[in-house]
GURO-441521 format. One line per 8 residues: number of its first residue (from 1); their letters; for each residue x, y, z of C-alpha. Coordinates in steps of 0.001 Angstrom, whole numbers, plus 500000, padded with zeros to 6 digits. Example, Ala and Ser with C-alpha at 12.3 -4.5 7.8 and 13.67 -1.06 7.14 Angstrom:
<recs>
1> AS> 512300/495500/507800 ~ 513670/498940/507140
</recs>
This chain:
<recs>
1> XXXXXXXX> 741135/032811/449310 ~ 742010/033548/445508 ~ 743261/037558/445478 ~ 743069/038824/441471 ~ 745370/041754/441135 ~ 744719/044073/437922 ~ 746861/046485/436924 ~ 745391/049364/434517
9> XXXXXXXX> 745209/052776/433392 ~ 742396/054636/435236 ~ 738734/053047/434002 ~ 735451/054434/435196 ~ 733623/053331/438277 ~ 731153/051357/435970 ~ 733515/049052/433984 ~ 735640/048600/437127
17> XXXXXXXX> 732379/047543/438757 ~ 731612/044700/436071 ~ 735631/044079/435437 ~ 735471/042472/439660 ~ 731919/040867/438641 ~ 733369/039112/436080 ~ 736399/038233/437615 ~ 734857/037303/440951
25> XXXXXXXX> 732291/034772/438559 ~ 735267/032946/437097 ~ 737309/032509/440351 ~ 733626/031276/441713 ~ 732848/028734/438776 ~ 736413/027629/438465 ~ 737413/026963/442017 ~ 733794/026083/443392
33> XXXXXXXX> 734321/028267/446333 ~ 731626/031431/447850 ~ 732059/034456/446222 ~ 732835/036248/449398 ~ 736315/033931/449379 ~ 737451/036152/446278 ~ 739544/039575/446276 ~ 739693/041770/443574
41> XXXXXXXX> 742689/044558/443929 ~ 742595/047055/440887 ~ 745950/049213/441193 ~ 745803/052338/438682 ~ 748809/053920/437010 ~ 748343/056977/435988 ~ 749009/057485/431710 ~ 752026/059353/432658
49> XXXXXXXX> 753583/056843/434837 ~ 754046/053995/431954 ~ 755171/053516/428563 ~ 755003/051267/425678 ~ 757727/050812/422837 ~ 759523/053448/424117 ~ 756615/056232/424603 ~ 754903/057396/427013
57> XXXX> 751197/056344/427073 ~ 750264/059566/427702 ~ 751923/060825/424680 ~ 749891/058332/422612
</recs>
């Protein structure tokens, strides 16, 4: 069983929604396996808790 893991900044309920439809489609037509084989983990940091070229994102 394929297990995606995605990590992000904090998304709405709606794209996060499509993001695992989308991602559970590929794994499905790739792999030729049910879609109930397929995990989707979405781990959130929060904008304060990573950077990027030396700033925080939530300083952005």
């Amino acid at each position: 069983m394929p297990i995606v893991t995605v990590q992000q900044g904090p998304r709405t309920p709606e794209l996060k929604r499509d993001l695992v439809r989308r991602l559970t489609d590929a794994l499905v037509d790739a792999y030729q396996i049910p879609a109930d084989a397929v995990q989707v983990w979405i781990h959130e940091v929060p904008a304060d808790s990573w950077g990027q070229a030396g700033v925080l994102t939530a300083d952005k």
